[in-house]
Every structure is written in C-alpha cells, then in structure tokens.
C-alpha positions as CSV (number, residue, x, y, z in Angstrom):
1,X,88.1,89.6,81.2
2,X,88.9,93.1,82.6
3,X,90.2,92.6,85.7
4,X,87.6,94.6,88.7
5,X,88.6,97.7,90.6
6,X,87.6,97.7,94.1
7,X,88.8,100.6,96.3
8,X,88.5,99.7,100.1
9,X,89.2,103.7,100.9
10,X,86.3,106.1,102.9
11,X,83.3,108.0,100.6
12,X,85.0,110.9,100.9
13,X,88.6,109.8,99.7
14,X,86.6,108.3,97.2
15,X,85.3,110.8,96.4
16,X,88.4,113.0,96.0
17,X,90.3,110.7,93.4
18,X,89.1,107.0,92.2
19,X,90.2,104.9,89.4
20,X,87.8,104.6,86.8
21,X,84.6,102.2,87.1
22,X,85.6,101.3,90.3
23,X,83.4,99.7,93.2
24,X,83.7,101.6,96.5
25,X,83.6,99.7,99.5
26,X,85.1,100.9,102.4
27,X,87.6,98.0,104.1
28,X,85.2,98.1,107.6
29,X,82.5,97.3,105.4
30,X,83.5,94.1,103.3
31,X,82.3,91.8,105.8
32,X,78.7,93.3,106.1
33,X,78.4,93.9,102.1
34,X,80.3,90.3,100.7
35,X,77.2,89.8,99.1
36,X,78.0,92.8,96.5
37,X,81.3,91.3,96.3
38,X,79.7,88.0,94.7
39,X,79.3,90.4,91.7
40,X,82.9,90.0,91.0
41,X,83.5,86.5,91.2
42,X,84.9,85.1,88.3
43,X,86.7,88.5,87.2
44,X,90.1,88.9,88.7
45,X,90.0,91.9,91.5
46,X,92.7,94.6,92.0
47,X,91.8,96.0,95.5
48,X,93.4,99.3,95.8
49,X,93.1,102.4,98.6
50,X,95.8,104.9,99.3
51,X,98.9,104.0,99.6
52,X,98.5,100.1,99.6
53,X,98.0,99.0,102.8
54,X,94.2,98.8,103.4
55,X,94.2,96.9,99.8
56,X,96.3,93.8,101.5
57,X,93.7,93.5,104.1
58,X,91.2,93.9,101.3
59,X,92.9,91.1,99.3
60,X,93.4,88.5,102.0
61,X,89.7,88.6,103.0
62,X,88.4,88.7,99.1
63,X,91.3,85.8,98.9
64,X,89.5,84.1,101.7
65,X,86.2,84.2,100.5
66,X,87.4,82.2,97.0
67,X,87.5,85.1,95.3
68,X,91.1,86.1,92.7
69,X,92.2,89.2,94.3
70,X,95.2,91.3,93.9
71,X,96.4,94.4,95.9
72,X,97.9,97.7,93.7
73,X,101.0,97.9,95.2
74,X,101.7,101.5,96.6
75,X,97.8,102.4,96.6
76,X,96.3,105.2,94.4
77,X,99.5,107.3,95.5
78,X,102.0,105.5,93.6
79,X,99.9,105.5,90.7
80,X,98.9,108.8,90.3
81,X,102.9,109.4,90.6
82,X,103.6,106.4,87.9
83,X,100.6,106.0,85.7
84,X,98.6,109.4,85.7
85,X,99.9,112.0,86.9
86,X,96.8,114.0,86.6
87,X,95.2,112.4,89.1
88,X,95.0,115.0,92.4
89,X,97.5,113.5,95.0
90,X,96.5,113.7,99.0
C-alpha cells in the first residue's frame, strides 16, 4: 500500500509547505495523540519535518510503538531541492 506521510513539524510550518495528504502531528505531540497514530498501522510511515532531524525522533518512537516507520532523509528541504522544486523553501 501507499506508504503514510506523517510530518512531526509545528502548525504553522505546516502550514507553509506539506507534502501532499499528509498527517500533521507535531513531534511534542506523538506521545499524547498515539492513538491517531493506530490509523496507520499496517501502512508503512515516512515521517518527515524540515530538514530530517525531528523525523528520526519521530521514527524511533513510531518504531517503538510496533509501528514500520521510515525517516525522509534531509527533511522537506532536501526534497523540495531534489524532488519539487516548486515547493517554497524556508
């Protein structure tokens, strides 16, 4: 299946520039809102914020929680430089 796109970057980053479909929930918040992640379980998760940091954070604890996580290397940065390029850069 298509893997899920979870970006663990604030509201208004968010807000700013997101990958398509994706489920916003800021890294703080995983803990108090891994009930929402249970909607992704069985779907392979890229985790992604800014410039790929947050994401491994994000990853380990989906990863801990028995979900299949990965993190987008270089965040939403890289890929607006490598992938789409008209995505707004910040």
């Amino acid at each position: 299946s298509r893997p899920a796109l979870l970006d663990v970057r604030f509201p208004h980053e968010h807000e700013y520039v997101a990958l398509p479909d994706s489920v916003l929930i800021p890294l703080p918040e995983l803990d108090e809102r891994a009930d929402e992640l249970e909607a992704l379980r069985g779907r392979p998760v890229v985790v992604y914020c800014h410039h790929g940091v947050r994401s491994l954070d994000g990853t380990a604890y989906l990863m801990s929680r028995g979900l299949e996580a990965v993190s987008l290397r270089g965040g939403i940065d890289l890929y607006s430089i490598q992938v789409d390029p008209s995505l707004p850069r910040y």
